[in-house]
C-alpha positions in Angstrom: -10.7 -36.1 63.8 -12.4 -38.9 62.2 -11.8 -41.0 65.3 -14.3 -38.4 67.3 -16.6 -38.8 64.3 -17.1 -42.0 64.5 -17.5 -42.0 68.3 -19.8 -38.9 68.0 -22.3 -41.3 66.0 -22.0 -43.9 68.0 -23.4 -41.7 70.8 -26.0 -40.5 68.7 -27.6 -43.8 67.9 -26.8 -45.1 71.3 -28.9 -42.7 72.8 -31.7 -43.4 69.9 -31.3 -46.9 71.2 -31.8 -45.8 74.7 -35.2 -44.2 74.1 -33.8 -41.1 71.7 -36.6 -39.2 69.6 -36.2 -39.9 66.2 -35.9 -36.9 63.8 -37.8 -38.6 60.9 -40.0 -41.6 60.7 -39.0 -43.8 57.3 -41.4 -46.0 55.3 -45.5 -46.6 55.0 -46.9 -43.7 56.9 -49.6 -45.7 59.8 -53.2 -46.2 58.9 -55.4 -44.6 61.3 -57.4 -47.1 63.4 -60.5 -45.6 62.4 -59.7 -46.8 58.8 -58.6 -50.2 60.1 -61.6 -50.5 62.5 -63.7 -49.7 59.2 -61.9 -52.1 56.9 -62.5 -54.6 59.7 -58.8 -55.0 60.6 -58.2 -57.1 57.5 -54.3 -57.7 58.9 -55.7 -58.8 62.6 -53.3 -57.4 64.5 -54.0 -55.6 67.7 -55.9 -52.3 67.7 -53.6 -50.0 69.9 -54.8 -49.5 73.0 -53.1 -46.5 74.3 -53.7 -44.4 71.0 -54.8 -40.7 71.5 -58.8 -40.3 70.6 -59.1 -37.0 69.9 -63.3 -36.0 70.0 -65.0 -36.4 67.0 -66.3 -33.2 65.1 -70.4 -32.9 66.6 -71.2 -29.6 64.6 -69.0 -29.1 61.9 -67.9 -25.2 62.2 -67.5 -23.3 58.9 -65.6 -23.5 57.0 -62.4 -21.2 58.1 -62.4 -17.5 56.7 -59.0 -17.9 54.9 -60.4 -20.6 52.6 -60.9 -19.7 49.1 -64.3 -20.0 47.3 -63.7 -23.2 46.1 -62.2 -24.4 49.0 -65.0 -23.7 51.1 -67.1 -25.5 48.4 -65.3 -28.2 49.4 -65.3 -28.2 52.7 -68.8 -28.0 53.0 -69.0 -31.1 50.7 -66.8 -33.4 51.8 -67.0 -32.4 56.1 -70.4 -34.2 56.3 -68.8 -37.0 54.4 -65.7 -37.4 57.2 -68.3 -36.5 60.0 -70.8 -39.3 59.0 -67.5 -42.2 58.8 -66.0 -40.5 62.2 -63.1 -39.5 60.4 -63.0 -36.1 61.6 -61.8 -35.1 64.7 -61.3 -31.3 66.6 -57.6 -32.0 65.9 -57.9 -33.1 62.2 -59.9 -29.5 61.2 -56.5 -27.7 60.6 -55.3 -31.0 58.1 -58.7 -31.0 56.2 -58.8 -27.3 55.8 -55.3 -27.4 54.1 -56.9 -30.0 52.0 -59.5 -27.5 50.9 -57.6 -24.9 50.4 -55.2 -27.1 47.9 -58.4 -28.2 46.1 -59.3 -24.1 46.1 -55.8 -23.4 44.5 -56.0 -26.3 42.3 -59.1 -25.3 40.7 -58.1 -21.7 40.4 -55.1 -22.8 38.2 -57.1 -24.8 36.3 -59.5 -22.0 35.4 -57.3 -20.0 34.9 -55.8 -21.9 31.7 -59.1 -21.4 30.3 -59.3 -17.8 31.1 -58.9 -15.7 27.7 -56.0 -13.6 27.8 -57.4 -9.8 27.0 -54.5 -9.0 24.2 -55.0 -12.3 22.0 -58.5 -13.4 22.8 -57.5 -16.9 22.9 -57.2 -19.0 26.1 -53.8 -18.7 28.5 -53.4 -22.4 28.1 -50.5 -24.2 29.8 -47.5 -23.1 28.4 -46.5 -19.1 27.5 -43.6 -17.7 25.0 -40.3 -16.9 27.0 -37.7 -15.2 25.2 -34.3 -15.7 27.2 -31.5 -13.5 27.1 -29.9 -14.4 23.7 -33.3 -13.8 22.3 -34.1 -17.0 21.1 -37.8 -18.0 22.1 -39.2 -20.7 24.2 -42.1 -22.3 24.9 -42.3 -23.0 28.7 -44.9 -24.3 31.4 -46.8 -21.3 33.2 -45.9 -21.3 36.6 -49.7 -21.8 37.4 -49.3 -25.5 35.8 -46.9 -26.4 38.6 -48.4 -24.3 42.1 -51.6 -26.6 40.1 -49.4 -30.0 40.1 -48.2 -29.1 43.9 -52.0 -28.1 45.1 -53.9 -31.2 43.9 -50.8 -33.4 44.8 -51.2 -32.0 48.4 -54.7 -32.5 48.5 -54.9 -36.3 47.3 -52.3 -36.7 49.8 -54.1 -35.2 52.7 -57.5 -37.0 51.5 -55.7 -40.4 51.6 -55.1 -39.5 55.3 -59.0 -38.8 55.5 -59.6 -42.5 53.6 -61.1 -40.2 50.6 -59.1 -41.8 47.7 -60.1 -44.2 45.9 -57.3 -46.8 46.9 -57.9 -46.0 50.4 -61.9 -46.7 50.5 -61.3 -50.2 48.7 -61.1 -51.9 51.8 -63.4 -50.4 54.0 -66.2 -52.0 55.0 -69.7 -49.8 54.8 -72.6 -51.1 55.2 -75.1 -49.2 52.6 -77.7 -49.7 52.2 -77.8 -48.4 48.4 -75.3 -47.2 45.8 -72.7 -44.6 47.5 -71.6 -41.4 45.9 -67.8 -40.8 45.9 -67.2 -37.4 47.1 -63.8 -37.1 46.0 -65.1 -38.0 42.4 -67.6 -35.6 42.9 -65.2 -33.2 43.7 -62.7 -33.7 40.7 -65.7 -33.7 38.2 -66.9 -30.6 39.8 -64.4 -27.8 37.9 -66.1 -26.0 35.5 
């Protein structure tokens, strides 16, 4: 009845009240204190004190077998990078590698655009001819544009985590003692 409905949520965020685990967190994802600690905690709230510290990466391993080519590329470019900021702890490997391997996928789709299709000569491109049932013709998207769209959207995503996007370096405060390279610009100008 609606009656036990009603009483059925009630229960439900009573017992959230009283300490529930919540099945999804809403709104700004937390920064990671190592970000805040290198922005100099521009919002000066307390640092939290009983936060896990997971140990930092001393040696980074290579990079794991699964990769693809061009994700290893990456990870051997930009682990250095987190290493040298102590953004990159044992329990972050699995994270970063998934960032990688986006980049990898990413840059596979993007080659092969430019890969020359064998029966025309010319490039694949973005879109191919579909012809649909009724036999009318259609130009659509390759489904490589999308799994591209999906694996760089993952990857900026996971390299925001890292503090590796532009937006999420503006605030950090490094100091250089020269001009820095940006290694996730390095990165995206890196597809040939």
């Amino acid at each position: 009845s609606a009656e036990t409905g009603r009483a059925g949520s009630r229960k439900i965020s009573q017992n959230f009240r009283k300490g529930g685990v919540p099945v999804s967190k809403t709104g700004r994802p937390r920064k990671p204190t190592a970000l805040k600690i290198l922005e100099g905690n521009p919002g000066k709230r307390p640092l939290p004190q009983n936060e896990p510290k997971p140990a930092p990466v001393v040696n980074i391993p290579k990079p794991p077998p699964w990769l693809n080519s061009n994700g290893k590329k990456a990870w051997k470019r930009l682990a250095p990078e987190l290493q040298r900021l102590g953004l990159l702890t044992v329990v972050d490997l699995e994270a970063f590698a998934t960032a990688c391997q986006s980049y990898g996928i990413w840059v596979e789709c993007e080659r092969f655009f430019k890969t020359k299709d064998p029966e025309t000569g010319k490039p694949y491109g973005r879109t191919c001819e579909y012809t649909n049932k009724a036999g009318a013709v259609n130009i659509v998207p390759r489904p490589e544009v999308r799994i591209g769209q999906q694996a760089i959207k993952n990857f900026i995503a996971l390299m925001t985590e890292f503090g590796l996007s532009p937006s999420s370096r503006a605030g950090l405060d490094m100091k250089t003692g020269g001009q820095e390279e940006d290694p996730l610009e390095n990165i995206l100008s890196g597809v040939k």
